[in-house]
N, CA, C and O atoms as a CHARMM CRD file, in Angstrom:
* protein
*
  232
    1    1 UNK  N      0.82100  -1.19300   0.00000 PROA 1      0.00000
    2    1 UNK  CA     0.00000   0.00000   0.00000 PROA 1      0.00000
    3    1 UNK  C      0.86400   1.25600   0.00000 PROA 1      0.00000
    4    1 UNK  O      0.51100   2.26000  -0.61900 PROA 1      0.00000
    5    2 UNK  N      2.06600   1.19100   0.73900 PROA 2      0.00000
    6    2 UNK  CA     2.95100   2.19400   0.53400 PROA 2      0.00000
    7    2 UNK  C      3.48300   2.47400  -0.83900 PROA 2      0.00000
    8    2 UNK  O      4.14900   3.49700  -0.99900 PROA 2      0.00000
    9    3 UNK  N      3.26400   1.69500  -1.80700 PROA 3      0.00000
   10    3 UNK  CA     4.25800   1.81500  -3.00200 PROA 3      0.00000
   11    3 UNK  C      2.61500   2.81600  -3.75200 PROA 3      0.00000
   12    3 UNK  O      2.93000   3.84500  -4.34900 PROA 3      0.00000
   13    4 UNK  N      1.75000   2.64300  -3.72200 PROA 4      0.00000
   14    4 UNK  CA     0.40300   3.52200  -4.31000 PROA 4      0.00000
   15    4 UNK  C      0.44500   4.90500  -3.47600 PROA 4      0.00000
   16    4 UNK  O      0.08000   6.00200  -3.89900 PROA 4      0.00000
   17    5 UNK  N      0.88800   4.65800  -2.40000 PROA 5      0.00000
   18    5 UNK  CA     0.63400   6.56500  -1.69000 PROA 5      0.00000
   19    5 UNK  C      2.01900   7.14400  -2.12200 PROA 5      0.00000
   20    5 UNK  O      2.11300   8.35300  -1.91200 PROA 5      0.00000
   21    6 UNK  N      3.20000   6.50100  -2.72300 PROA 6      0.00000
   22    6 UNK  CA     4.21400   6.75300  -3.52500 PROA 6      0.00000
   23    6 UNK  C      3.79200   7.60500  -4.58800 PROA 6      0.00000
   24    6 UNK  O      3.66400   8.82600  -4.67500 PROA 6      0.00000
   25    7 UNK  N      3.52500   6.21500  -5.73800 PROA 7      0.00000
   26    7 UNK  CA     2.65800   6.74800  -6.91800 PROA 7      0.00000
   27    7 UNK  C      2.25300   7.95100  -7.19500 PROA 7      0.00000
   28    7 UNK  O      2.48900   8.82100  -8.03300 PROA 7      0.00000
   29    8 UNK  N      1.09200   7.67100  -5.62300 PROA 8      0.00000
   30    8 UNK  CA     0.11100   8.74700  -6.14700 PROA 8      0.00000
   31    8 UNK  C      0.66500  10.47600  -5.24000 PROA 8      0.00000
   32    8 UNK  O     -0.00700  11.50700  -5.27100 PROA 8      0.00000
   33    9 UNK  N      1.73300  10.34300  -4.67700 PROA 9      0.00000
   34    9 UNK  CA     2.48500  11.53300  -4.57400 PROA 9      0.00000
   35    9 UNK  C      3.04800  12.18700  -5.44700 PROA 9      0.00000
   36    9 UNK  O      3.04600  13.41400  -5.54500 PROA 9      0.00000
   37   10 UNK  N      3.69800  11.22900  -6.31400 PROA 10     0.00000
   38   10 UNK  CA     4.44800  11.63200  -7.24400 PROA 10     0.00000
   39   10 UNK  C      3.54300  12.61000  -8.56500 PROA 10     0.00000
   40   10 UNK  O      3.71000  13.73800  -9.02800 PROA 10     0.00000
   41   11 UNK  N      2.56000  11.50500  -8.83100 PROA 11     0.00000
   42   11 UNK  CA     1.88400  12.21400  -9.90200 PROA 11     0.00000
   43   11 UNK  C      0.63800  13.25800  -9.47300 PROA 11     0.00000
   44   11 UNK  O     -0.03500  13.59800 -10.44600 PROA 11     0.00000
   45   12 UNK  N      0.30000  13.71000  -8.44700 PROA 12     0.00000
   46   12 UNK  CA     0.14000  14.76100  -7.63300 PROA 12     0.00000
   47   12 UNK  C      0.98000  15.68600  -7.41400 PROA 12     0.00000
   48   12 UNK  O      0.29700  16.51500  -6.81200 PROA 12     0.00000
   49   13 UNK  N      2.11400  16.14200  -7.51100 PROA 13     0.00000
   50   13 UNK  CA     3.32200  16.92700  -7.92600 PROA 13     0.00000
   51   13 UNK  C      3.11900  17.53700  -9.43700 PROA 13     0.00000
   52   13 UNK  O      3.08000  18.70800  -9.81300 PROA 13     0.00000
   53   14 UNK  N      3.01000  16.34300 -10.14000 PROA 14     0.00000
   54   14 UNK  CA     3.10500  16.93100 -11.73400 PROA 14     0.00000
   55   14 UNK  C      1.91500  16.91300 -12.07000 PROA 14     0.00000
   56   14 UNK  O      1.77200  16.66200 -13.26600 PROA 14     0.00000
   57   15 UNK  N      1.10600  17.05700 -11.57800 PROA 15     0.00000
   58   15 UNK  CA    -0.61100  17.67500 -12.46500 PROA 15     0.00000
   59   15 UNK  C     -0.43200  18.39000 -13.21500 PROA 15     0.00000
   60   15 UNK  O     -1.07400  18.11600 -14.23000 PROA 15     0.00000
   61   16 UNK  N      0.14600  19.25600 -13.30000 PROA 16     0.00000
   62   16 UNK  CA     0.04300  20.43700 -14.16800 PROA 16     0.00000
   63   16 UNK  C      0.78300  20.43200 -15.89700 PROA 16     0.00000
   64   16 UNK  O      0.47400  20.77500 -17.03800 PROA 16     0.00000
   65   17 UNK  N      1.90500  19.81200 -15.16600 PROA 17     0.00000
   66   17 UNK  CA     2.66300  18.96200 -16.45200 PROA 17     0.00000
   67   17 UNK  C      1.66300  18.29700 -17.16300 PROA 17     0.00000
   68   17 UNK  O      1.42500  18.66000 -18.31600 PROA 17     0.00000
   69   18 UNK  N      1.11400  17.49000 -16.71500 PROA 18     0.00000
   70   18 UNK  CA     0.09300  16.47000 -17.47500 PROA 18     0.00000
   71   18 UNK  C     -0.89900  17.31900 -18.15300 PROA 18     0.00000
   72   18 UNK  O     -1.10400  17.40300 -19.36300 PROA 18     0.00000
   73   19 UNK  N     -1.33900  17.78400 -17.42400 PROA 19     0.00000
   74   19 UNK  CA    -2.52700  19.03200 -18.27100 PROA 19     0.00000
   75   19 UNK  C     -1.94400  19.56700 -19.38100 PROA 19     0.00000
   76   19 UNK  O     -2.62900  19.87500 -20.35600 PROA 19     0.00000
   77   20 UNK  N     -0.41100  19.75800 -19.34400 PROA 20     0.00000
   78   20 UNK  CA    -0.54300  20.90700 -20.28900 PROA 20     0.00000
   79   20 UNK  C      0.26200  19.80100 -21.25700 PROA 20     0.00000
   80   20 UNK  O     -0.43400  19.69400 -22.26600 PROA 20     0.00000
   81   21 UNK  N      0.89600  19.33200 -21.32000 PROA 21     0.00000
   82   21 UNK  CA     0.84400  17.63200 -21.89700 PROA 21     0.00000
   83   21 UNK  C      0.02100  17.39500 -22.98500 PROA 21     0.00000
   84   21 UNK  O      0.28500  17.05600 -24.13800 PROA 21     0.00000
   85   22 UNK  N     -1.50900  17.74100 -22.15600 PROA 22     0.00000
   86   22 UNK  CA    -2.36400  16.81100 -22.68700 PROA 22     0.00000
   87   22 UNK  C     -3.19900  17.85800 -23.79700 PROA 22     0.00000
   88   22 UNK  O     -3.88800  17.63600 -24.79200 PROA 22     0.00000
   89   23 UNK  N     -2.72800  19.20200 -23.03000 PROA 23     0.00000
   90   23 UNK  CA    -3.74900  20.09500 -23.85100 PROA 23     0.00000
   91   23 UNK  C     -2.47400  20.20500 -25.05500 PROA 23     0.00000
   92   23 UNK  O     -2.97200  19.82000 -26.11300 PROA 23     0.00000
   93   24 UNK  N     -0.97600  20.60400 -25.27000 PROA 24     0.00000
   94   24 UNK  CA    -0.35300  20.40600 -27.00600 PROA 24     0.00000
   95   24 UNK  C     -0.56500  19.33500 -27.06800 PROA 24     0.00000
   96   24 UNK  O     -0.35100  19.19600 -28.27200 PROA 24     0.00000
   97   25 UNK  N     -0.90600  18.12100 -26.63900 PROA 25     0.00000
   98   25 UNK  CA    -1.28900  17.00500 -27.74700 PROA 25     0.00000
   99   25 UNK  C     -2.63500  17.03300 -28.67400 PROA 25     0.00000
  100   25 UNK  O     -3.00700  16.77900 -29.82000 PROA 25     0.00000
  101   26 UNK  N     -3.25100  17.64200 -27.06900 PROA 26     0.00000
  102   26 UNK  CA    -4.89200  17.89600 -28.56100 PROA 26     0.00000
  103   26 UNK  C     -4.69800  18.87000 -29.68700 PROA 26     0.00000
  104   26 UNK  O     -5.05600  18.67000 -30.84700 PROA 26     0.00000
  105   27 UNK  N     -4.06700  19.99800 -29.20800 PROA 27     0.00000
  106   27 UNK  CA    -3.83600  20.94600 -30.27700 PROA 27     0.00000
  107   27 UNK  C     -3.06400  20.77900 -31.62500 PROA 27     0.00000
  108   27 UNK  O     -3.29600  21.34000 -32.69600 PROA 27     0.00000
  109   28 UNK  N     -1.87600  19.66900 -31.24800 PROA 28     0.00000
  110   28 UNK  CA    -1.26800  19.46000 -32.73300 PROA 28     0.00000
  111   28 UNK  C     -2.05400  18.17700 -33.16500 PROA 28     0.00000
  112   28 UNK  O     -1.96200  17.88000 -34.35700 PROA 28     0.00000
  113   29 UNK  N     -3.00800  17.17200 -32.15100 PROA 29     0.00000
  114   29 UNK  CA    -3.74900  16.62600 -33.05100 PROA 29     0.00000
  115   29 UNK  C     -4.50100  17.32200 -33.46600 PROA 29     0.00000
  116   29 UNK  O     -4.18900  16.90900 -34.58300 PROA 29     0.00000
  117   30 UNK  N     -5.26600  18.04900 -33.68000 PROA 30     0.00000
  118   30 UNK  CA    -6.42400  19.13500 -34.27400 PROA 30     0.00000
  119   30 UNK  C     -6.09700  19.88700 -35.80100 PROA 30     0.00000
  120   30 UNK  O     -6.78000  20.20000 -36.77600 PROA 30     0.00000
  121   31 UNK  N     -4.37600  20.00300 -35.34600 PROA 31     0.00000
  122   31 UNK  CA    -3.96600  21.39500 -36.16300 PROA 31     0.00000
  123   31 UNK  C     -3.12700  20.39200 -37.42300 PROA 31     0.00000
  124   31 UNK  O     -2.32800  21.07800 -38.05900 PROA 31     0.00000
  125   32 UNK  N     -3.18300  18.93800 -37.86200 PROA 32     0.00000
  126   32 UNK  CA    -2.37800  18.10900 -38.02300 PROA 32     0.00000
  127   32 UNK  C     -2.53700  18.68100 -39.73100 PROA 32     0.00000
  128   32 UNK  O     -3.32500  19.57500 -40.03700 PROA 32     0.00000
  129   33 UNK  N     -1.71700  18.04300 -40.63600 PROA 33     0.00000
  130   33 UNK  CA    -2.17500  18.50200 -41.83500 PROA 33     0.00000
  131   33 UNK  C     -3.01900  17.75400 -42.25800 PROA 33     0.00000
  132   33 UNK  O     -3.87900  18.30900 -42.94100 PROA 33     0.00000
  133   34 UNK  N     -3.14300  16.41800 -42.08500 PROA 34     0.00000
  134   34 UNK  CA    -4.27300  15.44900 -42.33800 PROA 34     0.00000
  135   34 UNK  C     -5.38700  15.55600 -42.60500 PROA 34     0.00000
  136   34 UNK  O     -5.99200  15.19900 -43.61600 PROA 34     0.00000
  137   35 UNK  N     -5.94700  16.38900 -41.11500 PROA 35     0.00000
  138   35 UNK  CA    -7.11300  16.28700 -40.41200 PROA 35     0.00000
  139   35 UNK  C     -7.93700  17.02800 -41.74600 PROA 35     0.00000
  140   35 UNK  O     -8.82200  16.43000 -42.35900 PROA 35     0.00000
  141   36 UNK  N     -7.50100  18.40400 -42.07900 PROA 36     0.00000
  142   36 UNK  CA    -8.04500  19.47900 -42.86700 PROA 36     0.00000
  143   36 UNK  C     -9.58200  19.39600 -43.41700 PROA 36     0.00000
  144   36 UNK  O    -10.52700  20.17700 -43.32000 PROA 36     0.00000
  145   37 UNK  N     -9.43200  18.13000 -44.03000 PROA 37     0.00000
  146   37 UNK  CA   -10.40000  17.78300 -45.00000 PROA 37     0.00000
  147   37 UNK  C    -11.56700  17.50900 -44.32000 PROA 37     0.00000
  148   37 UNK  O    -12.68800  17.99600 -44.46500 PROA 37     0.00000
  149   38 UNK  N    -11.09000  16.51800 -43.42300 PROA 38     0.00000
  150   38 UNK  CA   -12.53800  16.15300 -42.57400 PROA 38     0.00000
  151   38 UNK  C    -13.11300  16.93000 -41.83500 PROA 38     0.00000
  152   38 UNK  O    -14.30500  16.77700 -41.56800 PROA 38     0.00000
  153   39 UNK  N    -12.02500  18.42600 -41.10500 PROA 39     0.00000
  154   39 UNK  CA   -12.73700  19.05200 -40.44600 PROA 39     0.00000
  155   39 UNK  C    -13.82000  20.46700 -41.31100 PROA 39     0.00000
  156   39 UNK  O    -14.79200  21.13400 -40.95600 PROA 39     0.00000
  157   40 UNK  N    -13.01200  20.38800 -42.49900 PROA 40     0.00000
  158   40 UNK  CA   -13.62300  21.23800 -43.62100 PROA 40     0.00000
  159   40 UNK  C    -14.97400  20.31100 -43.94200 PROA 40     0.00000
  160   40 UNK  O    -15.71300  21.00300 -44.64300 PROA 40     0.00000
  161   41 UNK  N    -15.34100  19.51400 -43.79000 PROA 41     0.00000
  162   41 UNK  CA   -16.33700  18.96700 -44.23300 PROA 41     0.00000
  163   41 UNK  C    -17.22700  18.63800 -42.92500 PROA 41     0.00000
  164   41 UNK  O    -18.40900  18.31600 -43.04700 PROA 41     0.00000
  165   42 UNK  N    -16.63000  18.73000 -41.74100 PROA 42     0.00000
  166   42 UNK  CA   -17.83100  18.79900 -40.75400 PROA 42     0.00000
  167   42 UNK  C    -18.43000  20.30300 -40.34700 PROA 42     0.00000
  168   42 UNK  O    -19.39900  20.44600 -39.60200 PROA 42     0.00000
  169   43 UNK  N    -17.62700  21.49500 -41.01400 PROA 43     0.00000
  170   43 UNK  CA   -17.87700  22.66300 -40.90100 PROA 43     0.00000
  171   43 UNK  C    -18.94800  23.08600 -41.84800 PROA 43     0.00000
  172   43 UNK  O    -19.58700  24.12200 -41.66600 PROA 43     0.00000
  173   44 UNK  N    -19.18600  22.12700 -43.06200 PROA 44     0.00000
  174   44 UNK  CA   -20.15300  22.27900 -43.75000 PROA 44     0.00000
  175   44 UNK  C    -21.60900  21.68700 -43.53000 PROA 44     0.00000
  176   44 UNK  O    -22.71100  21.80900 -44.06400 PROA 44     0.00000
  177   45 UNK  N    -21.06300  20.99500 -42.48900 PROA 45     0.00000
  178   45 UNK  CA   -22.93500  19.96700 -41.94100 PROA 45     0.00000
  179   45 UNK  C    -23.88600  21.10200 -41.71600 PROA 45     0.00000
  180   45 UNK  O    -25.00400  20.96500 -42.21200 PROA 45     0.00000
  181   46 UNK  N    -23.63600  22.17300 -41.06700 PROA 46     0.00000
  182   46 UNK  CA   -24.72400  23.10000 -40.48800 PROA 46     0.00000
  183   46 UNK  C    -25.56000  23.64000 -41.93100 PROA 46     0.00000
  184   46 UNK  O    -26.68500  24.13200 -41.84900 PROA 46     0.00000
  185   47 UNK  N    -24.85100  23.47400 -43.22100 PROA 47     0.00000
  186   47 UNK  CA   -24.93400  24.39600 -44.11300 PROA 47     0.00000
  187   47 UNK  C    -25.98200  23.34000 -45.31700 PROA 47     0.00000
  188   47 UNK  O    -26.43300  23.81100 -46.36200 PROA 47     0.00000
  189   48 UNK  N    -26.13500  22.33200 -45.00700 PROA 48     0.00000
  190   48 UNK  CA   -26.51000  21.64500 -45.70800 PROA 48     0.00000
  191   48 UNK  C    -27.93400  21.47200 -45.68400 PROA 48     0.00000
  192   48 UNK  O    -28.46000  21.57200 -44.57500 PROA 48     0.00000
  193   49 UNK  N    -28.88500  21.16300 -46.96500 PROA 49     0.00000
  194   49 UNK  CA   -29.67800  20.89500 -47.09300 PROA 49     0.00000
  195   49 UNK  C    -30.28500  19.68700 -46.63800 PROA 49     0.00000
  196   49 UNK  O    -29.62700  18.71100 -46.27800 PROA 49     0.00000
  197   50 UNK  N    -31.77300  19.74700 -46.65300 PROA 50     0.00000
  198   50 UNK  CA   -32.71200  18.41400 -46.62500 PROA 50     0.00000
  199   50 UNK  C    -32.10000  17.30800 -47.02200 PROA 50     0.00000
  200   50 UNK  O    -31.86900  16.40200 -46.22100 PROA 50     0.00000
  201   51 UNK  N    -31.65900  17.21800 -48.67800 PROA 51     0.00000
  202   51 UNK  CA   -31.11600  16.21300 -49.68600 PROA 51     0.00000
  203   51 UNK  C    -29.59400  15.80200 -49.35300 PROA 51     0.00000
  204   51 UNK  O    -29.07600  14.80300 -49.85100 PROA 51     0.00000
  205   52 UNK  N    -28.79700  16.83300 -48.29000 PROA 52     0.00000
  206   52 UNK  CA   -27.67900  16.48200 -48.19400 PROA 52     0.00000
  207   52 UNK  C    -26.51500  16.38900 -48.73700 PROA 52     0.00000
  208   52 UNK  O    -25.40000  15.91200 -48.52800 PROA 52     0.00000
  209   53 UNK  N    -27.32300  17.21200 -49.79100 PROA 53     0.00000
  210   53 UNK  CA   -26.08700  17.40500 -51.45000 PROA 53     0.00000
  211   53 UNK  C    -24.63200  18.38700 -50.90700 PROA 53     0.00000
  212   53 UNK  O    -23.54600  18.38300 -51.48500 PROA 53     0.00000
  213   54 UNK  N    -25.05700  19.36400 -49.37600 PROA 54     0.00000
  214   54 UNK  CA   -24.17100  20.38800 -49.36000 PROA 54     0.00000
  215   54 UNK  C    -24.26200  21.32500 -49.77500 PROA 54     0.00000
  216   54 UNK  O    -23.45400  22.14200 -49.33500 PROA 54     0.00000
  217   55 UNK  N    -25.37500  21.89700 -50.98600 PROA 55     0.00000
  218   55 UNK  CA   -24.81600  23.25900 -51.59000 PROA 55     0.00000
  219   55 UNK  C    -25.24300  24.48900 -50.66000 PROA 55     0.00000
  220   55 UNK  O    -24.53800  25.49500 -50.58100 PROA 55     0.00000
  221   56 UNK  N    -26.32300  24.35700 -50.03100 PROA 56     0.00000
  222   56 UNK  CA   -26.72400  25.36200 -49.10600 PROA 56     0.00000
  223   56 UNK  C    -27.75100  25.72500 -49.35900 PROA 56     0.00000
  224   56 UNK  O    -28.49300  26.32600 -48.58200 PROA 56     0.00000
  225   57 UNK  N    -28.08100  25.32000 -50.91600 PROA 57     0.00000
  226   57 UNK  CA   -28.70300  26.60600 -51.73600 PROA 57     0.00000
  227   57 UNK  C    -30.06800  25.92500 -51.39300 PROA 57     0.00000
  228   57 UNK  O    -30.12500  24.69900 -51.29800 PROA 57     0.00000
  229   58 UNK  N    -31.15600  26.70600 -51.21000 PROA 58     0.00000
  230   58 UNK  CA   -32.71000  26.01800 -51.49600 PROA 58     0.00000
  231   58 UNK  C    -33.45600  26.24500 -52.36700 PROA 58     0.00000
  232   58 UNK  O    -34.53700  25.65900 -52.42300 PROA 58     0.00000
């Protein structure tokens, strides 16, 4: 049980590390060059018609 109140000292120290860790990992996953396309195309869902074609137009 002593080796877990170890543990969990240790990584209670670095919280903050981890947070911010965790927040550039989301950001360069987000910002990746990959991603572009798919997120360009979920930016267009709001814009879309009944039929789903995308154009906007009615």
């Amino acid at each position: 049980m002593e080796i877990l109140q170890e543990i969990a000292g240790f990584l209670r120290g670095y919280w903050g590390l981890w947070l911010m860790m965790l927040f550039v990992g989301l950001v360069l996953w987000t910002l990746r060059p990959g991603g572009r396309r798919k997120y360009d195309e979920a930016s267009q869902i709001p814009l879309r018609d009944e039929n789903g074609n995308g154009s906007g137009k009615e």
